[in-house]
PQR file of N, CA, C, O and H, with PARSE charges and radii, in Angstrom:
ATOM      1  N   UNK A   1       8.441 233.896   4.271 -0.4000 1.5000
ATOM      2  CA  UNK A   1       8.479 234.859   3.218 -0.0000 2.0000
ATOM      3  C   UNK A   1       9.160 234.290   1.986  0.5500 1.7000
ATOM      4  O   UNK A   1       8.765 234.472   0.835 -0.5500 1.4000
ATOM      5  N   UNK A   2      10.287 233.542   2.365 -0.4000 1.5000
ATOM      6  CA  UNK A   2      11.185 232.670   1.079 -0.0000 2.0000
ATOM      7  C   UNK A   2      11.938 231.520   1.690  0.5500 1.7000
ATOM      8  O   UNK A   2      12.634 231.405   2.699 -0.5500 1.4000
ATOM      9  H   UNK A   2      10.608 233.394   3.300  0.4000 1.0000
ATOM     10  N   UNK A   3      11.589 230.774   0.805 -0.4000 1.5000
ATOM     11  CA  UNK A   3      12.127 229.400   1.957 -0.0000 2.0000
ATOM     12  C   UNK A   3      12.390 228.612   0.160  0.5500 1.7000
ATOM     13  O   UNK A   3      11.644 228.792  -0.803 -0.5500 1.4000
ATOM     14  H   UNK A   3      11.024 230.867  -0.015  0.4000 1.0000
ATOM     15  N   UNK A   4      13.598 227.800   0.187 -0.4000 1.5000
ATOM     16  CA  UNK A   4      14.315 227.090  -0.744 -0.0000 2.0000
ATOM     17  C   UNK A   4      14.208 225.879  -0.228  0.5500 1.7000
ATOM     18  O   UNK A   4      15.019 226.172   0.650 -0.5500 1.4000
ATOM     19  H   UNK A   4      14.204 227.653   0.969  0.4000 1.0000
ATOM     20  N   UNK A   5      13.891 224.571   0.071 -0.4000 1.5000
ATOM     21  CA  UNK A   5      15.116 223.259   0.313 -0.0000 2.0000
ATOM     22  C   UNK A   5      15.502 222.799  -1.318  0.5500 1.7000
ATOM     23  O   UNK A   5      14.879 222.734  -2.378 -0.5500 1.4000
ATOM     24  H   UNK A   5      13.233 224.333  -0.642  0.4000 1.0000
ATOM     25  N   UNK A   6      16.625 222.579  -0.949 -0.4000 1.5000
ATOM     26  CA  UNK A   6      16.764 221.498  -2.352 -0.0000 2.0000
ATOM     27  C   UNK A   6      17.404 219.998  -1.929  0.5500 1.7000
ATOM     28  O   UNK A   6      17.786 219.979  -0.759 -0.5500 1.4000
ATOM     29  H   UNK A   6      17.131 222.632  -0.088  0.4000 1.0000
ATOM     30  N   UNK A   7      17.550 219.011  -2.505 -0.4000 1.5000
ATOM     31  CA  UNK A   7      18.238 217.874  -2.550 -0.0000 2.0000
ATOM     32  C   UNK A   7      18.576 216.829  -2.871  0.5500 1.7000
ATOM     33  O   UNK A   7      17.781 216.243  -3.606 -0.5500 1.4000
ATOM     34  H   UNK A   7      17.239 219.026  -3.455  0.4000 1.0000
ATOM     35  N   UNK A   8      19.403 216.357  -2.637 -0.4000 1.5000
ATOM     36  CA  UNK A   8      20.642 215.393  -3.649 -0.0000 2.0000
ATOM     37  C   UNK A   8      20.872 214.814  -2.456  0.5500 1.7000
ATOM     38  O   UNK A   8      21.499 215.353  -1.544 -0.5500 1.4000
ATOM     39  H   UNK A   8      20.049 216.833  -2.040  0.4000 1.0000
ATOM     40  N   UNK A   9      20.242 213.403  -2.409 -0.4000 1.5000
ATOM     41  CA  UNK A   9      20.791 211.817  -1.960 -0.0000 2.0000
ATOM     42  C   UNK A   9      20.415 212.144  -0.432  0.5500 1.7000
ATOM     43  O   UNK A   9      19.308 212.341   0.070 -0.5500 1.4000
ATOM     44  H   UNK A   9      19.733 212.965  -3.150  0.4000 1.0000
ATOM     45  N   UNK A  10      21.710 212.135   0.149 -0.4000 1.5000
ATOM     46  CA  UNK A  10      21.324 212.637   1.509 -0.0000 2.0000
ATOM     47  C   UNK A  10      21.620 214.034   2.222  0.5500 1.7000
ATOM     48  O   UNK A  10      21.764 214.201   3.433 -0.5500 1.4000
ATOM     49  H   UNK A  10      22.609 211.974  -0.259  0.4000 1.0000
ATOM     50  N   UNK A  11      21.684 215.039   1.183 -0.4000 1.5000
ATOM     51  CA  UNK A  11      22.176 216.020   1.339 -0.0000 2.0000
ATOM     52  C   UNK A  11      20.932 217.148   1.379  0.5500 1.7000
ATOM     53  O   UNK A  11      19.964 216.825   0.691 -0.5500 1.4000
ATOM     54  H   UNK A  11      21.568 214.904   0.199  0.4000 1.0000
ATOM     55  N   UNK A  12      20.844 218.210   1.970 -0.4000 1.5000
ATOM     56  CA  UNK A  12      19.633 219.096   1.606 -0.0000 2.0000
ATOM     57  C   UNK A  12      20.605 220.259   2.253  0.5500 1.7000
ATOM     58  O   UNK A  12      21.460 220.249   3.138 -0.5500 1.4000
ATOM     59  H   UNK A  12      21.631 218.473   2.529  0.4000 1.0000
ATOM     60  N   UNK A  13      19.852 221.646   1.054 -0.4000 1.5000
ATOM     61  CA  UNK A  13      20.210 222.828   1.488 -0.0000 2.0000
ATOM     62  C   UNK A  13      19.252 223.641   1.463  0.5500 1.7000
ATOM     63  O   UNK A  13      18.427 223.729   0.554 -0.5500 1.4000
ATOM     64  H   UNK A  13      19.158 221.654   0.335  0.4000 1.0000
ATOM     65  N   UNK A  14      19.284 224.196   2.310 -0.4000 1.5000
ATOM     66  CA  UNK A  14      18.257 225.367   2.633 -0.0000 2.0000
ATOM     67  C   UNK A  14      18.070 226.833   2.229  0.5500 1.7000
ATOM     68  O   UNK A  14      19.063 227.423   2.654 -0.5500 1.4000
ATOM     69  H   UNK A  14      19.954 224.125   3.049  0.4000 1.0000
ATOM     70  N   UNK A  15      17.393 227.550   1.708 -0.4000 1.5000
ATOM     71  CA  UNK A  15      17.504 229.257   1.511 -0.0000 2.0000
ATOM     72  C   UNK A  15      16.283 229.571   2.305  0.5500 1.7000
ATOM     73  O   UNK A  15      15.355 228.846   1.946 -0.5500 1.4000
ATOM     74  H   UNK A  15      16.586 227.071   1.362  0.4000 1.0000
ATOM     75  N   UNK A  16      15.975 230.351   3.204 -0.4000 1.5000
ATOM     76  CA  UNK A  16      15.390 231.607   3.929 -0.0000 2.0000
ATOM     77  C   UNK A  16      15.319 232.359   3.954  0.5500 1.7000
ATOM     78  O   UNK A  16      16.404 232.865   3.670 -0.5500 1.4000
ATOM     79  H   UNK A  16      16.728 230.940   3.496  0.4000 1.0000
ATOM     80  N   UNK A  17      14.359 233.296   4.215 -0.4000 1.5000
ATOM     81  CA  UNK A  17      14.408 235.033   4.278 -0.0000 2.0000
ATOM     82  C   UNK A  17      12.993 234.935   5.163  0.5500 1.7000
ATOM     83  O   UNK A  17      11.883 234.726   4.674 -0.5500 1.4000
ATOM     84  H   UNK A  17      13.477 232.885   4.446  0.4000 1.0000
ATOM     85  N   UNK A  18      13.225 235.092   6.270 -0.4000 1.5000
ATOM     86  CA  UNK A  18      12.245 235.401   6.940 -0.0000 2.0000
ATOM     87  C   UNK A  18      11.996 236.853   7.743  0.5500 1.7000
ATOM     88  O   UNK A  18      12.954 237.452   8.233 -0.5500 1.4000
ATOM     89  H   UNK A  18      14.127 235.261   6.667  0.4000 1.0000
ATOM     90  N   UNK A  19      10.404 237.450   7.849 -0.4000 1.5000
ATOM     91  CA  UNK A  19      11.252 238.681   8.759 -0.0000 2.0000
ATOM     92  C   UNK A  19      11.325 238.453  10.206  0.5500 1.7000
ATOM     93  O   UNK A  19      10.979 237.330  10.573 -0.5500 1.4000
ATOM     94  H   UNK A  19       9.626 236.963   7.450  0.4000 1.0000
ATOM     95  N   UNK A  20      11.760 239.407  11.229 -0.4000 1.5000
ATOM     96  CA  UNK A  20      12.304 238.969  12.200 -0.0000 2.0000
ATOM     97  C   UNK A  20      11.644 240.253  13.560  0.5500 1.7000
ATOM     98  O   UNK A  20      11.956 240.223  14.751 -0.5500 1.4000
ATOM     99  H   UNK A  20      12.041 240.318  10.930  0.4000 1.0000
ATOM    100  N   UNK A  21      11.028 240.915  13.124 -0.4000 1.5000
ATOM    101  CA  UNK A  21      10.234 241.782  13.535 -0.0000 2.0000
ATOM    102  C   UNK A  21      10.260 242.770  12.632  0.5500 1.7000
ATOM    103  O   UNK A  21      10.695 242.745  11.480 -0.5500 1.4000
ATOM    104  H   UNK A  21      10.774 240.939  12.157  0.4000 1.0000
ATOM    105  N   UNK A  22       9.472 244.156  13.591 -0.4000 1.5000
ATOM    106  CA  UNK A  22       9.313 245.260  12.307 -0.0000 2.0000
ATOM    107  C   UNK A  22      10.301 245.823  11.929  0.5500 1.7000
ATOM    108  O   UNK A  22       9.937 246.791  11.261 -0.5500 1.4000
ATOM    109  H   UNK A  22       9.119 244.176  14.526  0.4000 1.0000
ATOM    110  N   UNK A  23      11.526 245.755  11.988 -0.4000 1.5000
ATOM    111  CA  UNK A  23      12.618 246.631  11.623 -0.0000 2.0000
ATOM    112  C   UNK A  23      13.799 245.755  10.863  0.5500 1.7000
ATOM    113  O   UNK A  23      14.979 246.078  10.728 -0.5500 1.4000
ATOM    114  H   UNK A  23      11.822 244.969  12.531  0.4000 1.0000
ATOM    115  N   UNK A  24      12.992 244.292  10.306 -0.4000 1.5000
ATOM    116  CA  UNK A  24      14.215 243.489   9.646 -0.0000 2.0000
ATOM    117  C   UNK A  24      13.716 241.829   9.215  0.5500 1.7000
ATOM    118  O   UNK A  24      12.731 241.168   9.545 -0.5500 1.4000
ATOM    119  H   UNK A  24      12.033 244.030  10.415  0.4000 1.0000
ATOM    120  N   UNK A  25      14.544 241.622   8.591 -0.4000 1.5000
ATOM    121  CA  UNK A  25      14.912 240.128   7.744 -0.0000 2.0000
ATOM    122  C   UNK A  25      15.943 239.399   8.172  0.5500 1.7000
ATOM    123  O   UNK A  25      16.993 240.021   8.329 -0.5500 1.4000
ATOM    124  H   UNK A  25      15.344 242.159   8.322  0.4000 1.0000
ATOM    125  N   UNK A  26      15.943 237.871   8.486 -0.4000 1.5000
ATOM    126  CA  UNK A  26      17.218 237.229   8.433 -0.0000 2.0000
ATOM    127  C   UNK A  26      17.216 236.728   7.126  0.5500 1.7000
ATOM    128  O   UNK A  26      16.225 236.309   6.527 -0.5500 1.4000
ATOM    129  H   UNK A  26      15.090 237.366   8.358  0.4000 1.0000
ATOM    130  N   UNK A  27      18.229 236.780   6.756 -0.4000 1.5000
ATOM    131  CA  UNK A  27      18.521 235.880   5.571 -0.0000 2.0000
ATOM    132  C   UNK A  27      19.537 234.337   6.156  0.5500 1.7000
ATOM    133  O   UNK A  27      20.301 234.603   7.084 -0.5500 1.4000
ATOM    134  H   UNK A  27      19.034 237.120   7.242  0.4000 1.0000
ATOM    135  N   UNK A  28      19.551 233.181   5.777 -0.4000 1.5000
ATOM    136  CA  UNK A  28      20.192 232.633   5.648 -0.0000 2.0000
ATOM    137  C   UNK A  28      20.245 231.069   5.172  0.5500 1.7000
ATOM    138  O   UNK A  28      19.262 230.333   5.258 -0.5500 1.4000
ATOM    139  H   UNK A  28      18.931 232.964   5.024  0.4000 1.0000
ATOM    140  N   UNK A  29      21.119 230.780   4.820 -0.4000 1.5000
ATOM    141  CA  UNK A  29      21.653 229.517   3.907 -0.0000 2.0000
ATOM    142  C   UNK A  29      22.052 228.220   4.983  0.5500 1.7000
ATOM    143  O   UNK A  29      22.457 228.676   6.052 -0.5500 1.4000
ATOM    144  H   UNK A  29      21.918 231.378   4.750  0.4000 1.0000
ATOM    145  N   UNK A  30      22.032 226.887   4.948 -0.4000 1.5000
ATOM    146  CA  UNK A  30      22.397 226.132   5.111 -0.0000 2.0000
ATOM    147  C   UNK A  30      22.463 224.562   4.708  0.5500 1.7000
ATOM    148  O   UNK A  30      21.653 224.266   3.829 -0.5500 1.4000
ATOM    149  H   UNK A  30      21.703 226.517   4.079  0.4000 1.0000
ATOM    150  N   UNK A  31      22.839 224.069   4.929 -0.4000 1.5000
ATOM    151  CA  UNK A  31      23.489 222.874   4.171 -0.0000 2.0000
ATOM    152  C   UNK A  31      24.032 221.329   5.155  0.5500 1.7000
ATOM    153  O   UNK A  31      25.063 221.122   5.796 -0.5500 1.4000
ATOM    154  H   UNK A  31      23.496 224.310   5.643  0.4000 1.0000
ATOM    155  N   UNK A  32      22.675 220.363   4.869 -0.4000 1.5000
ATOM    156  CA  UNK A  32      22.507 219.581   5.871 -0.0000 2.0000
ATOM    157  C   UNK A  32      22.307 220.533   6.994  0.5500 1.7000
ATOM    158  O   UNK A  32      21.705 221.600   6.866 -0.5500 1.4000
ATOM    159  H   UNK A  32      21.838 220.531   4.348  0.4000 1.0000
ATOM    160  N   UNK A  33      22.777 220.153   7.975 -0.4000 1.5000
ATOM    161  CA  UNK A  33      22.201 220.814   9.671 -0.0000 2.0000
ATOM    162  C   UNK A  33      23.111 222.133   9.547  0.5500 1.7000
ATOM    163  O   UNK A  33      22.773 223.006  10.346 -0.5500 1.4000
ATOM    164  H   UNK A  33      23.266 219.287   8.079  0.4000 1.0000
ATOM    165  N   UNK A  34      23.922 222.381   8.923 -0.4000 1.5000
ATOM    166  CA  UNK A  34      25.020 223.220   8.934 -0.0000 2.0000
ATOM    167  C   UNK A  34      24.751 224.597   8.360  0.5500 1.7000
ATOM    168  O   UNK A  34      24.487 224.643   7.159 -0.5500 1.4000
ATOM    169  H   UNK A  34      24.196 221.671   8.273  0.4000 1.0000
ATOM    170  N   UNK A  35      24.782 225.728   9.057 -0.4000 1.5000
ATOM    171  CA  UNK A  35      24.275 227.146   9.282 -0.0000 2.0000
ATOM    172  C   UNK A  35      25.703 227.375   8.251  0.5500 1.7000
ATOM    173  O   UNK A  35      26.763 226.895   8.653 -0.5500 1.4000
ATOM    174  H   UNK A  35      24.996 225.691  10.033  0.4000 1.0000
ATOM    175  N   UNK A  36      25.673 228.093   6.975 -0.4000 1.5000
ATOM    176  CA  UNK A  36      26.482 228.729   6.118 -0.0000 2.0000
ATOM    177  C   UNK A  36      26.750 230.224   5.931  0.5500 1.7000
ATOM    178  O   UNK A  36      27.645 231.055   5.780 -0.5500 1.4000
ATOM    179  H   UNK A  36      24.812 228.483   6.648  0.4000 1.0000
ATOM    180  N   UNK A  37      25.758 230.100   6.009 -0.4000 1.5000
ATOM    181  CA  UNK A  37      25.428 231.989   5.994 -0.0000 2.0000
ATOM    182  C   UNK A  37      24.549 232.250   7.022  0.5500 1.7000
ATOM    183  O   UNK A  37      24.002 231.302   7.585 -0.5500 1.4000
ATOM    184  H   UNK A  37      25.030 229.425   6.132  0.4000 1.0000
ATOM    185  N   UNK A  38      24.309 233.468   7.381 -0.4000 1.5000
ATOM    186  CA  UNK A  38      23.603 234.062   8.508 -0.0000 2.0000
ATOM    187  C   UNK A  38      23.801 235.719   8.349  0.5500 1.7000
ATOM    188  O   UNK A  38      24.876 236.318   8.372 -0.5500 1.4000
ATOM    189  H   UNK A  38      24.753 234.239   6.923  0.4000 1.0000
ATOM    190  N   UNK A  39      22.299 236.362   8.161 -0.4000 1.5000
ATOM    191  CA  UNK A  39      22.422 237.583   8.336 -0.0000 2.0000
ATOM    192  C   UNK A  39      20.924 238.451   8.489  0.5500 1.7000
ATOM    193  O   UNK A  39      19.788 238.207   8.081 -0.5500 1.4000
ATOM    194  H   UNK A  39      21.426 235.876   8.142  0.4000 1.0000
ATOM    195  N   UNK A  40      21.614 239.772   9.414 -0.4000 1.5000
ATOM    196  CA  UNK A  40      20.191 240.153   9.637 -0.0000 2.0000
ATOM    197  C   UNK A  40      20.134 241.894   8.600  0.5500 1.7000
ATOM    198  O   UNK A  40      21.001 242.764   8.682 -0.5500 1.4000
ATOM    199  H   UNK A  40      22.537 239.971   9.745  0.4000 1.0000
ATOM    200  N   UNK A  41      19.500 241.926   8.155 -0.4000 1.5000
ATOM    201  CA  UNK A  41      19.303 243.289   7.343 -0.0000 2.0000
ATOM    202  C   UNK A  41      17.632 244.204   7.765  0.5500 1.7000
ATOM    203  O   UNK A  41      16.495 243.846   8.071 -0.5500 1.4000
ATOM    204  H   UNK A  41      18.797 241.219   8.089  0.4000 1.0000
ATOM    205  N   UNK A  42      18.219 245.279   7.590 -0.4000 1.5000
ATOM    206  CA  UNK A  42      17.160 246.239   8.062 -0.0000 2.0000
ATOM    207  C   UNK A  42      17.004 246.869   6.691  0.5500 1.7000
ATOM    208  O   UNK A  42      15.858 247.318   6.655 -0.5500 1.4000
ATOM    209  H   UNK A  42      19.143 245.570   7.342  0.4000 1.0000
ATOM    210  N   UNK A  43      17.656 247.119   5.492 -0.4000 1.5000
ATOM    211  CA  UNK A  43      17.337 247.550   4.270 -0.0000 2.0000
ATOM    212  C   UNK A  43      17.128 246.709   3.238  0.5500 1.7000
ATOM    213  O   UNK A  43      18.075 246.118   2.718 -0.5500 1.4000
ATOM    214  H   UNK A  43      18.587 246.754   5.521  0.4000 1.0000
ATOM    215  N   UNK A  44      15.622 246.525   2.740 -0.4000 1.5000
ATOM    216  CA  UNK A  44      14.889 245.972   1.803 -0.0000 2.0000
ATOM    217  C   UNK A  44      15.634 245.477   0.222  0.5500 1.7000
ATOM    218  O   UNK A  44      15.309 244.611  -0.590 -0.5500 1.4000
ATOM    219  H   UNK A  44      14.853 247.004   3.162  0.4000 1.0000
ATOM    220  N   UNK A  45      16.678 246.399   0.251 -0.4000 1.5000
ATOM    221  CA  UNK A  45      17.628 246.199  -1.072 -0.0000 2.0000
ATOM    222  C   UNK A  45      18.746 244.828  -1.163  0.5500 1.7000
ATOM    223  O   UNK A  45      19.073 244.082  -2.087 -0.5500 1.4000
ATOM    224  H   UNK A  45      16.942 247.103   0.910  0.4000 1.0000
ATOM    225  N   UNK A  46      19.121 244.921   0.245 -0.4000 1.5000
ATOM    226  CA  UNK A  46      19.880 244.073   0.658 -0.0000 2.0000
ATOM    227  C   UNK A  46      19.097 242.810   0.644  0.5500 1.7000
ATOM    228  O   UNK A  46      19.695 241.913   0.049 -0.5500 1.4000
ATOM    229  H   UNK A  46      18.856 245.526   0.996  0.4000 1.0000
ATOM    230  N   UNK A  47      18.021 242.496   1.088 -0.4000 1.5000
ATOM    231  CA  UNK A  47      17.490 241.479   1.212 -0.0000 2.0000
ATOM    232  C   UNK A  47      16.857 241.133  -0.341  0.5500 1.7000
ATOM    233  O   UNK A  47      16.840 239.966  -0.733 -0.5500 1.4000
ATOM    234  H   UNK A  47      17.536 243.225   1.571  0.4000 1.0000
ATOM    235  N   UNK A  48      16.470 241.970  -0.976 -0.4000 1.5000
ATOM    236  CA  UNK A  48      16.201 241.877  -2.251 -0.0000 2.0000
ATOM    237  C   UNK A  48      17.133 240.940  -3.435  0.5500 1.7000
ATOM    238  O   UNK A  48      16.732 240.086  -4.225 -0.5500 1.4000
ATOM    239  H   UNK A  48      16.484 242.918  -0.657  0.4000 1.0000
ATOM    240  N   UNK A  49      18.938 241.638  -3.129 -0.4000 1.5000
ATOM    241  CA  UNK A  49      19.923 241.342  -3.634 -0.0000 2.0000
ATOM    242  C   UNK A  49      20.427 239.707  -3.191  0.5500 1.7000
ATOM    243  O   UNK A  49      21.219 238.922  -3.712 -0.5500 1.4000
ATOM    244  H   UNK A  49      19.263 242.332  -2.486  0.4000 1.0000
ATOM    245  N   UNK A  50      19.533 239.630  -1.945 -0.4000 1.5000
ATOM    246  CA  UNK A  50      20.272 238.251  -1.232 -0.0000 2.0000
ATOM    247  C   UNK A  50      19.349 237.306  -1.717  0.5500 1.7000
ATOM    248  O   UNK A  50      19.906 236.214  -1.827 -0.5500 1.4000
ATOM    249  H   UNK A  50      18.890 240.267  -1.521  0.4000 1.0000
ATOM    250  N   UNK A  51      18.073 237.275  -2.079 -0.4000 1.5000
ATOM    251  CA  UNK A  51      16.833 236.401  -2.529 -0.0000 2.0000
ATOM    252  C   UNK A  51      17.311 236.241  -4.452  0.5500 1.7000
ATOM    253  O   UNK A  51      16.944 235.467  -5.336 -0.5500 1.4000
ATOM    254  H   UNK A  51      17.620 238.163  -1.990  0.4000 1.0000
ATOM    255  N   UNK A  52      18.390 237.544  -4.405 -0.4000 1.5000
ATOM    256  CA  UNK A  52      18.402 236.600  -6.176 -0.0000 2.0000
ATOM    257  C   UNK A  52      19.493 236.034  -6.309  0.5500 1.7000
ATOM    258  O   UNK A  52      19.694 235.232  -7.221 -0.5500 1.4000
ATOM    259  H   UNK A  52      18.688 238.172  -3.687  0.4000 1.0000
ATOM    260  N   UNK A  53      20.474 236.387  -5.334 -0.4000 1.5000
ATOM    261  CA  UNK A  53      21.733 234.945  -4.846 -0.0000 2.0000
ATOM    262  C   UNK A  53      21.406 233.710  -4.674  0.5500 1.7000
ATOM    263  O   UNK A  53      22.028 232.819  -5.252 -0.5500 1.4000
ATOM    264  H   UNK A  53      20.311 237.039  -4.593  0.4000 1.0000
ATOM    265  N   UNK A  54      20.346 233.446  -3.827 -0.4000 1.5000
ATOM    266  CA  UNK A  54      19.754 232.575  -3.776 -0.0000 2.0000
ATOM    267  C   UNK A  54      19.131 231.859  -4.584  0.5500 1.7000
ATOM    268  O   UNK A  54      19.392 230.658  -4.505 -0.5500 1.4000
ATOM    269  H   UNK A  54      19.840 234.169  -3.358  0.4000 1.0000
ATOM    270  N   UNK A  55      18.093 232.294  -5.650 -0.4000 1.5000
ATOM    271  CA  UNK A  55      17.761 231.920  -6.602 -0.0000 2.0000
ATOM    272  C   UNK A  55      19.263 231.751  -7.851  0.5500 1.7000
ATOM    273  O   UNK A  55      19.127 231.024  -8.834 -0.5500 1.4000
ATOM    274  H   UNK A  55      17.881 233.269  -5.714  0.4000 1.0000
ATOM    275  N   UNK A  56      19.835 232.082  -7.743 -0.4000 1.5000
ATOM    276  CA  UNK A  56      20.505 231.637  -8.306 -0.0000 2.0000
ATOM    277  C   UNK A  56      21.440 230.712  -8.341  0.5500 1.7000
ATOM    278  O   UNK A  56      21.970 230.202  -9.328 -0.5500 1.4000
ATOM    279  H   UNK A  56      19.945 232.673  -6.944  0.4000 1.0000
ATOM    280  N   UNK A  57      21.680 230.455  -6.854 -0.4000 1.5000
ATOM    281  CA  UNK A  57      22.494 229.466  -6.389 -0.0000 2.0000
ATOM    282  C   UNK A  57      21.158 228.430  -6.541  0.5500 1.7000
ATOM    283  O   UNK A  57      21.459 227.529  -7.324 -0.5500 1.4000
ATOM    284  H   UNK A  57      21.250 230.870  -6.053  0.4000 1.0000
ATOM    285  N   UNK A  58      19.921 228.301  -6.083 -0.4000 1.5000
ATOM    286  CA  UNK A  58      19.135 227.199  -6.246 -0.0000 2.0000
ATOM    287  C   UNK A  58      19.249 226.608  -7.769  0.5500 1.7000
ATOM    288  O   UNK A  58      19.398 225.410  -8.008 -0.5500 1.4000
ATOM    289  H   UNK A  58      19.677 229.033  -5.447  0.4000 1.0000
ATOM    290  N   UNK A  59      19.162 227.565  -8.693 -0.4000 1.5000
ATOM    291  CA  UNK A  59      19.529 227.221 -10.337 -0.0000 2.0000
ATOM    292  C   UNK A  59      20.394 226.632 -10.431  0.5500 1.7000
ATOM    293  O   UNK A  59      20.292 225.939 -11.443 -0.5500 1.4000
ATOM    294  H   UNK A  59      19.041 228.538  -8.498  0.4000 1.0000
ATOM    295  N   UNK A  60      21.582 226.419  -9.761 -0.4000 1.5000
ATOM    296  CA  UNK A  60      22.824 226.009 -10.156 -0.0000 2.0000
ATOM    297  C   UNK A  60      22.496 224.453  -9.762  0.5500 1.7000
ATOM    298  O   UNK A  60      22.296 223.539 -10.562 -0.5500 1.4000
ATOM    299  H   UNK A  60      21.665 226.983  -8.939  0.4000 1.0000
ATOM    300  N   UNK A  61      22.489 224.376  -8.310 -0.4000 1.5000
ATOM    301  CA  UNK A  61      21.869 223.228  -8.041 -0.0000 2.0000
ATOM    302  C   UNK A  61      21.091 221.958  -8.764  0.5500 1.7000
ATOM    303  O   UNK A  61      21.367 220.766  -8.907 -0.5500 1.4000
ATOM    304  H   UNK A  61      22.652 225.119  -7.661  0.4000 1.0000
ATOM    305  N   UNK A  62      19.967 222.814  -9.155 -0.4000 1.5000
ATOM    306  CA  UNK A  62      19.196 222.348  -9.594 -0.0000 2.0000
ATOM    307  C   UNK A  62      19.584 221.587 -10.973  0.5500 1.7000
ATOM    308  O   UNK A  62      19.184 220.453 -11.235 -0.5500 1.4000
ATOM    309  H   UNK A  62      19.743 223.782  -9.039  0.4000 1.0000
ATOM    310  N   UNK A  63      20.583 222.515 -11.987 -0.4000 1.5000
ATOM    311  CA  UNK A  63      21.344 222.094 -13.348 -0.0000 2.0000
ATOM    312  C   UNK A  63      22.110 220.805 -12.610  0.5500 1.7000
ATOM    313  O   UNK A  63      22.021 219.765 -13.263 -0.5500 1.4000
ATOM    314  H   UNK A  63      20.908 223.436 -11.774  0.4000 1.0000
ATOM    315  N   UNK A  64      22.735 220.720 -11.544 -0.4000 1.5000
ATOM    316  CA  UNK A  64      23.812 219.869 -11.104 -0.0000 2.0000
ATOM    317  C   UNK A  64      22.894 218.661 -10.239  0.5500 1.7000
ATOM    318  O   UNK A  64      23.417 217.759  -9.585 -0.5500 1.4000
ATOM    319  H   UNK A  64      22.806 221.565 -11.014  0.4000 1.0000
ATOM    320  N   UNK A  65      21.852 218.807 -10.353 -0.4000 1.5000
ATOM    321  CA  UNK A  65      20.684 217.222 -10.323 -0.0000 2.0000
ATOM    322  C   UNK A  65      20.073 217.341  -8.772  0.5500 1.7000
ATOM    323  O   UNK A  65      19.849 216.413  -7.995 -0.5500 1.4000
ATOM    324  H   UNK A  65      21.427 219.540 -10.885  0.4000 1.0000
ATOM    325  N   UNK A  66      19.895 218.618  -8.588 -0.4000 1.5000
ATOM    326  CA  UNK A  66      19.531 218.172  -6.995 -0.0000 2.0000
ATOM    327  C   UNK A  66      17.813 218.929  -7.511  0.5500 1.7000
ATOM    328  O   UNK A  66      17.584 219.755  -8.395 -0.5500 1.4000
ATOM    329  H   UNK A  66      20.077 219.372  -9.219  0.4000 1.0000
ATOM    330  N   UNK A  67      16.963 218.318  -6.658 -0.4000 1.5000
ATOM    331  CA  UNK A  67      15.597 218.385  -6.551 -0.0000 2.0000
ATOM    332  C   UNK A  67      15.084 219.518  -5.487  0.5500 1.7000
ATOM    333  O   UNK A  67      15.763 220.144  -4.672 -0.5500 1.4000
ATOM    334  H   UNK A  67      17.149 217.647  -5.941  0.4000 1.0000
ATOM    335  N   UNK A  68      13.703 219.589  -5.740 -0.4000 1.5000
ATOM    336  CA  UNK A  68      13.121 220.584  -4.885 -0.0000 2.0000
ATOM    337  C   UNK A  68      12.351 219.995  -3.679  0.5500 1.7000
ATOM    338  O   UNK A  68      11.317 219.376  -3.932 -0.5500 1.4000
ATOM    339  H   UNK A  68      13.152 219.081  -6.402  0.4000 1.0000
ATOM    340  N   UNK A  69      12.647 220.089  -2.724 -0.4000 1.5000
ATOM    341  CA  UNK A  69      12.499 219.040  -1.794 -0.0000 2.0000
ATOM    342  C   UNK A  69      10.588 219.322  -1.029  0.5500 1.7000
ATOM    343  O   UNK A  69      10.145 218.554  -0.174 -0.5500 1.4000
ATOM    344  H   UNK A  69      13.486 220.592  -2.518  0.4000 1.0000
TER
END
């Protein structure tokens, strides 16, 4: 549904939002192999609010030289 990698050298981070059956979304972040965030939401707002964190954290990234993988 939303999937991010980005990366810098040997580094990659991940954004997700996948759903998880009919009653929900995981959201979550990680960085190299390393699980950062993790969450499961059943309200559409929440997951809404977490996909423009994301995009925004990918922006930041992205200003600070890391690529779209």
């Amino acid at each position: 549904m939303y999937a991010r990698i980005l990366r810098k050298a040997d580094h990659i981070t991940r954004f997700t939002i996948r759903q998880t059956d009919a009653a929900g979304w995981e959201v979550r972040e990680e960085q190299d192999s390393r699980v950062v965030r993790s969450a499961r939401y059943r309200d559409w707002h929440r997951v809404e609010r977490a996909q423009m964190v994301f995009a925004l954290q990918a922006a930041l990234l992205e200003d600070a030289g890391w690529t779209e993988a």
